[in-house]
N, C-alpha and C positions, 0 to 999 in steps of 0.2 A: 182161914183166909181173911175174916174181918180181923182178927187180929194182927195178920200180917199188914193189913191197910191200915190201919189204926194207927201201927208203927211207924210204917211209913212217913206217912200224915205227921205225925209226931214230930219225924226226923227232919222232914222238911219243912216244917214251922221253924224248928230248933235253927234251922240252916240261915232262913229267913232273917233269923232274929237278930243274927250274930252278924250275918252280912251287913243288915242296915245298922246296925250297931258299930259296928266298925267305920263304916261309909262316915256315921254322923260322926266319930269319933276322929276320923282324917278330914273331915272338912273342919272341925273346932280347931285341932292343930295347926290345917291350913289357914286359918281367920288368924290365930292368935302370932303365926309367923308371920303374917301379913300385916297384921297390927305391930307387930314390935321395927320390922322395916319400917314404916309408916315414921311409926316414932322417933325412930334412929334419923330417919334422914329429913325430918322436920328439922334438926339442929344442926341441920349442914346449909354450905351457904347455895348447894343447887338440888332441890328435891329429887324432880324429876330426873339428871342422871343418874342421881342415889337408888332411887327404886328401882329404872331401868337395869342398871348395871347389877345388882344385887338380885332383882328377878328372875336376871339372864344365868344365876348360877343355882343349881337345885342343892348345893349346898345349905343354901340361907336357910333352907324353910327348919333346918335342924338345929341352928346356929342359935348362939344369944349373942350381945351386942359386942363381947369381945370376937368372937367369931365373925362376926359382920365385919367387923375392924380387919381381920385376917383375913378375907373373904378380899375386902375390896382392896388391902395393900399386893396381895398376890395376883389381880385384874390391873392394880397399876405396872405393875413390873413388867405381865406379858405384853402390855401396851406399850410401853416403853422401849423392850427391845426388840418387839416390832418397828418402831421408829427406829431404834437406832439399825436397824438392819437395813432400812429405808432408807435412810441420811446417808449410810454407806454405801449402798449401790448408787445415790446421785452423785456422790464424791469422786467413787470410781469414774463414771460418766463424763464431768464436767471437763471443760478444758478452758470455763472460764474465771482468770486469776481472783476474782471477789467473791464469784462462787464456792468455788476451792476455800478458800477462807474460810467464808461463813460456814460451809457444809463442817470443814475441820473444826472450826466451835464448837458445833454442835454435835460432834462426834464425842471432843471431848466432854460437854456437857452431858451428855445421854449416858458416855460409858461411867463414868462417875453413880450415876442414878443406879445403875443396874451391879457394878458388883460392889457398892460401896453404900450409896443411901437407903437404897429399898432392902438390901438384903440385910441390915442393921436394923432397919425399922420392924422388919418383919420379927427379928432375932429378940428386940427389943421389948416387942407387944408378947412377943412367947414368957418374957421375964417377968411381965407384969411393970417397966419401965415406958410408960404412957408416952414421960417430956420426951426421952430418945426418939421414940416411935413418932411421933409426930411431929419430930423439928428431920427426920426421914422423911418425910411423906412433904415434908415442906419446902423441904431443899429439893428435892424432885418438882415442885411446882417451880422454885427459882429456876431450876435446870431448862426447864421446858420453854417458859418464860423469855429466858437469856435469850436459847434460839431462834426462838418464835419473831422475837421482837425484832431481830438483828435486820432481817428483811423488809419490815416496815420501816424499819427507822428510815432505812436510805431507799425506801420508795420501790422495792423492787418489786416487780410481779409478783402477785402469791404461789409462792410453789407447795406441794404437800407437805415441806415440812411445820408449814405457817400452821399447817391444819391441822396434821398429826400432834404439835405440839400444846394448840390449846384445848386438845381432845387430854391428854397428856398431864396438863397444868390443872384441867378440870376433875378429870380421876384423882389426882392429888389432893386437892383441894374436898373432894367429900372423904376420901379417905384420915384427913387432918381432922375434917371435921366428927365423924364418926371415933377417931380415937381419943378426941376432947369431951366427949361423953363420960370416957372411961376414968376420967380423974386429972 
């Protein structure tokens, strides 16, 4: 019977060991993935939606900086044709003629981003092609930008898309900035 306790004993130390061993061995990992975000979106021009945006995917914590790079150009795109899904139902809506306009701008500005700049920039950063990838991500900030702007220029109330776009223009912009790391 002491023998069988002994073992026991034995076993459950052994278990102990391995547990906190592992524990300390996932929180080092979790530090040093947290440290290379840190890093990464130090040399972007908006920190804090860099580390938000990149926190919010549990991808990152595996990623290295080009992965961070594909991380946050794949968060622009689903932002993006959320907006443009958004632009299109006010499109549909409107019945009024400068509305109609603007909203069609920014339709076409948006659809251009999602199956023409982001999906080259992504395709781009796969190749190890950095300039593409990030004059993608950049055109995407003009895209957002145009729309956004279009409404202030001539004074009009902010509507969602003023907002969605520099939400839009900003994801772009850490994404530019995160793939100018890379070379």
């Amino acid at each position: 019977m002491a023998f069988f306790s002994q073992r026991c004993f034995s076993l459950f130390l052994l278990h102990a060991i391995l547990v906190a061993s592992s524990t300390q061995s996932s929180a080092l990992t979790s530090q040093k993935s947290e440290d290379l975000i840190r890093q990464t979106c130090k040399r972007t021009n908006n920190f804090n939606l860099c580390v938000t945006s990149l926190n919010s995917d549990p991808r990152s914590l595996n990623a290295d900086v080009k992965g961070l790079a594909r991380i946050s150009l794949q968060q622009l795109l689903t932002k993006t044709n959320q907006t443009l899904q958004n632009v299109g139902n006010l499109f549909k809506d409107t019945r009024d003629p400068i509305m109609f306009r603007l909203l069609g701008n920014c339709i076409i500005e948006y659809n251009r981003a999602v199956t023409d700049y982001l999906p080259g920039a992504i395709s781009a950063l796969d190749s190890n092609n950095y300039g593409a990838s990030k004059q993608g991500a950049d055109n995407t900030a003009t895209s957002a930008t145009t729309c956004g702007d279009q409404f202030i220029i001539r004074g009009l109330p902010r509507v969602s898309v003023s907002t969605q776009s520099k939400q839009v223009q900003g994801l772009a912009m850490v994404a530019s900035g995160i793939i100018s790391t890379l070379g």
